[in-house]
Every structure is written in structure tokens, then in C-alpha cells.
N, C-alpha and C positions, 0 to 999 in steps of 0.2 A: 556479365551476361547470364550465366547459372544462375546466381544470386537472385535476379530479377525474374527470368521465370519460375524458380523457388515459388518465389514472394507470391506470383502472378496464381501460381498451382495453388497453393495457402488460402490465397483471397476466394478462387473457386470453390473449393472446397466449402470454405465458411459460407460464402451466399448460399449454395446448396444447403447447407445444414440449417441455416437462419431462412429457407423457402419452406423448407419441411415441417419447422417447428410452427410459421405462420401457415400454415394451411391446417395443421393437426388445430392450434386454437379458432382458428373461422369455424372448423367442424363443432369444434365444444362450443364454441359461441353457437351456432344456430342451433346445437341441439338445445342448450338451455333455453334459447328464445323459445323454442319451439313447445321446452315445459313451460316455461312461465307462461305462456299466452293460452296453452288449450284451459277448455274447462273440467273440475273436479270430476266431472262423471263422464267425460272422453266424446259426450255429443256438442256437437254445435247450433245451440238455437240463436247466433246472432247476437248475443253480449258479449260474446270477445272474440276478439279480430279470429282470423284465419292465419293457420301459418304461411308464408310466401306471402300476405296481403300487407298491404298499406298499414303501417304500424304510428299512423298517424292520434293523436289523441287515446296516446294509451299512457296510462300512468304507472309506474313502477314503485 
């Protein structure tokens, strides 16, 4: 019965740690979406998407 919630604490533990780590990369992922899609000179006249918008027909 220790053994098993050992185990049970252990597993805890690890999903915590494997939540943390996916959340820190969703942040790097959007920020880099968020550099690759603005443009060179930081205004938006409408040739490439908006960040948070529809990232439909965008080529990388």
C-alpha cells in the first residue's frame, strides 16, 4: 500500500513537471509566431496576418 502511493506521489509529481514544461513551450511557440508573422517595420498595413488572427494562408 506505501509502495502504491510512492508510485501514485511520483506520477503527480511528473505531470506537474511535464504541465510546466508544456505551458513554458505554448509561450515560446506564440511568441515566435507572433515574430514571424509581424512585419519588418513593426506597422500593420494588411500584408501579413495580425497576431491572435486567423493564420489561414500563411506560408512559412
Amino acid at each position: 500500500m506505501q509502495r502504491e502511493q510512492e508510485t501514485k506521489q511520483n506520477m503527480t509529481r511528473r505531470v506537474m513537471q511535464l504541465q510546466e514544461q508544456v505551458d513554458e513551450l505554448t509561450e515560446l511557440v506564440n511568441t515566435l509566431l507572433s515574430v514571424i508573422v509581424e512585419e519588418p517595420d513593426g506597422v500593420h498595413s494588411g500584408s501579413a496576418p495580425l497576431p491572435n488572427g486567423a493564420l489561414t494562408q500563411v506560408c512559412m
